[in-house]
C-alpha positions in Angstrom: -35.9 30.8 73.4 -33.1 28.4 72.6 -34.0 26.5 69.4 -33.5 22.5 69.0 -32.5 20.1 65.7 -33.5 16.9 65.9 -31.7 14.4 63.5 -33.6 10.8 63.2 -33.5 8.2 60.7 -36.7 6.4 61.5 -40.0 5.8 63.0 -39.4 9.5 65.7 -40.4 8.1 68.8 -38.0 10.4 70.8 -37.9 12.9 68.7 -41.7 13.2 70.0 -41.2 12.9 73.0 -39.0 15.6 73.0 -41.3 17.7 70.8 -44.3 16.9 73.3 -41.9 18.0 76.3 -41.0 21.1 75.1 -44.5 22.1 73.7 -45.6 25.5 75.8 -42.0 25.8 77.1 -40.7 29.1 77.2 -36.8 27.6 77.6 -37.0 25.8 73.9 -38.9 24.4 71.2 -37.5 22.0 68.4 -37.7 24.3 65.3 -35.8 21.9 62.8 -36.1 18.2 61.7 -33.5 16.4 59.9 -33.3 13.3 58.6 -31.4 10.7 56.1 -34.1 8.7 54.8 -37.5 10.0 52.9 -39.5 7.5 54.0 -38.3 7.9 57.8 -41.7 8.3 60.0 -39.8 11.8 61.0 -41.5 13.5 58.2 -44.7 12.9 59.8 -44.4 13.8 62.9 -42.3 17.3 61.7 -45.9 17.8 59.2 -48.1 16.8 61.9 -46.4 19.1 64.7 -45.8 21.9 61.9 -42.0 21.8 62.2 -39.5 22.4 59.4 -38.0 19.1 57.8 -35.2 18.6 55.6 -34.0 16.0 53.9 -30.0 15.4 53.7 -28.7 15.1 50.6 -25.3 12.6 51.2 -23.1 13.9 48.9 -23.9 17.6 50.6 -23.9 16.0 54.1 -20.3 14.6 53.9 -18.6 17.2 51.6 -18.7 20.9 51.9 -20.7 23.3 54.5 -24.6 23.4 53.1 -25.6 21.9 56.8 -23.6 23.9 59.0 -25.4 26.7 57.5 -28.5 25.4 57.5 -28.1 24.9 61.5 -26.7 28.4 62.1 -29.2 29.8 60.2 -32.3 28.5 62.3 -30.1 29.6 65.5 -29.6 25.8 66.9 -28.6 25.9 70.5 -28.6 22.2 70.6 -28.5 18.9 67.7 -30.2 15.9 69.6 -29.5 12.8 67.0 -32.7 10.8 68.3 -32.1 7.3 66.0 -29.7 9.3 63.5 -27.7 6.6 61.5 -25.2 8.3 60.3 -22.0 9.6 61.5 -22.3 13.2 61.6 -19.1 14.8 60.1 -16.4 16.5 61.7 -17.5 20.3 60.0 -20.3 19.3 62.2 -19.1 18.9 65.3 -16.4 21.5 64.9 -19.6 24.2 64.1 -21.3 22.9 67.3 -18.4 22.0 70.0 -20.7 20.4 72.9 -23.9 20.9 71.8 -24.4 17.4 70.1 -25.9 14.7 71.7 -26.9 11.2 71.0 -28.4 8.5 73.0 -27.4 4.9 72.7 -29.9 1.8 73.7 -27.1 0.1 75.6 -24.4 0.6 78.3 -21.1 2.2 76.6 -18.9 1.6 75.9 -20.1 -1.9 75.6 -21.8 -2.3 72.1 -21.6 1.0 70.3 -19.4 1.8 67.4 -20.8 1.5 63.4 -23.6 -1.1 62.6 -24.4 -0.9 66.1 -28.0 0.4 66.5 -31.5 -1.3 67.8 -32.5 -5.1 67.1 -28.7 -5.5 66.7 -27.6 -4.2 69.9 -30.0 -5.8 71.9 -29.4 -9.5 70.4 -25.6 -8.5 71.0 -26.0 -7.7 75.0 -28.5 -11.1 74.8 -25.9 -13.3 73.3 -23.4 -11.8 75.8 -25.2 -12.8 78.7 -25.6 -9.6 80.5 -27.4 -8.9 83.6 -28.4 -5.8 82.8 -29.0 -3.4 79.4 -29.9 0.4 79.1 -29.4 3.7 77.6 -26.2 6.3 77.3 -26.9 9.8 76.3 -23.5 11.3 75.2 -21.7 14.6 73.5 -20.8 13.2 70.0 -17.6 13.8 68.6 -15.7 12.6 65.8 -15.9 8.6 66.7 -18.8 6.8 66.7 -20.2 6.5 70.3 -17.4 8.0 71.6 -17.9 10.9 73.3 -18.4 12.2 77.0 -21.0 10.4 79.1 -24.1 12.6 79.9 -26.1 10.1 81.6 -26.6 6.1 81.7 -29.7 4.7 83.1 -30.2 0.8 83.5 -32.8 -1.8 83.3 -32.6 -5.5 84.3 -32.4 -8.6 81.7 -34.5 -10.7 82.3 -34.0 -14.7 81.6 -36.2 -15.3 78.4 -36.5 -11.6 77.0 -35.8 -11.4 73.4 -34.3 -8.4 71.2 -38.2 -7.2 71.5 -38.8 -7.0 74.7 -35.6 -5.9 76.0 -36.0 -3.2 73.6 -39.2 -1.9 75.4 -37.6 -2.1 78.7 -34.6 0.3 77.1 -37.7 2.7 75.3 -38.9 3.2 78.8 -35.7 4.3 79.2 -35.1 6.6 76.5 -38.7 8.4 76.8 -38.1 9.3 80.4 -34.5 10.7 80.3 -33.7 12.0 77.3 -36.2 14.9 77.2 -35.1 16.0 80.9 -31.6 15.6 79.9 -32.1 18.0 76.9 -34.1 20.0 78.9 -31.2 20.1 81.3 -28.4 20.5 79.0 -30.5 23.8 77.6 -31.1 25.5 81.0 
């Protein structure tokens, strides 16, 4: 049974997703929740699904080893960062070479990089005039939306959509592929 972290800073839409994909699975099961934020809709989801939660303590986060350790000793195969707002630091991905993965709501590597996450990506492709939005799921590394391409699905922009409604379209997205790409990545 290979074991999953999830990292999120918010509300944990994907995060349940992939929690509800992996529920009766004999390949994996997400057995750690991490977030930034204690008010972060996470924690609810982790108490509700009876999963362990933790919440990061900054100064520990970006100095010093206390969350490499916590991930080795829960056995993580795999750290999915499912609306994770921070950069995770470079003990991190040292700890875990390949076996990070984020997903982005747009096309990289147009409109990634810091301060670059939901309402603000979508008015960004909007403004730019873009046909067409979507989602990346990628390795992480030590850059911000940087590293190898896992997958990149698309969706149309309409004329008239707003950040709102093209950020629907790219949930779609997200709910549907990142589950099977973690799933994928695991077998």
């Amino acid at each position: 049974m290979k074991n999953i972290a999830i990292f999120a800073s918010g509300a944990g839409t994907n995060a349940q997703k992939i929690i509800d994909h992996f529920k009766g699975s004999s390949l994996a099961r997400v057995s750690l929740i991490v977030s930034n934020k204690a008010e972060a809709g996470i924690f609810k989801i982790a108490e509700r699904e009876q999963i362990p939660a933790v919440l990061i303590d900054k100064e520990q986060f970006f100095r010093g080893d206390t969350y490499v350790k916590l991930l080795q000793e829960n056995n993580i195969d795999l750290v999915v960062l499912a609306g994770f707002l921070w950069k995770v630091p470079v003990n991190i991905v040292q700890a875990f070479p390949g076996r990070i993965i984020n997903i982005h709501p747009a096309l990289l590597p147009k409109y990634g990089g810091k301060g670059m996450y939901g309402h603000f990506v979508h008015e960004a492709v909007l403004a730019a005039g873009d046909a067409e939005s979507g989602i990346t799921i990628h390795y992480v590394n030590e850059q911000y939306d940087d590293g190898g391409v896992i997958l990149q699905e698309r969706c149309a922009v309409s004329p008239g959509d707003t950040p709102e409604t093209l950020a629907k379209k790219v949930q779609a997205l997200e709910h549907r592929w990142f589950p099977l790409i973690v799933e994928r990545l695991l077998s």
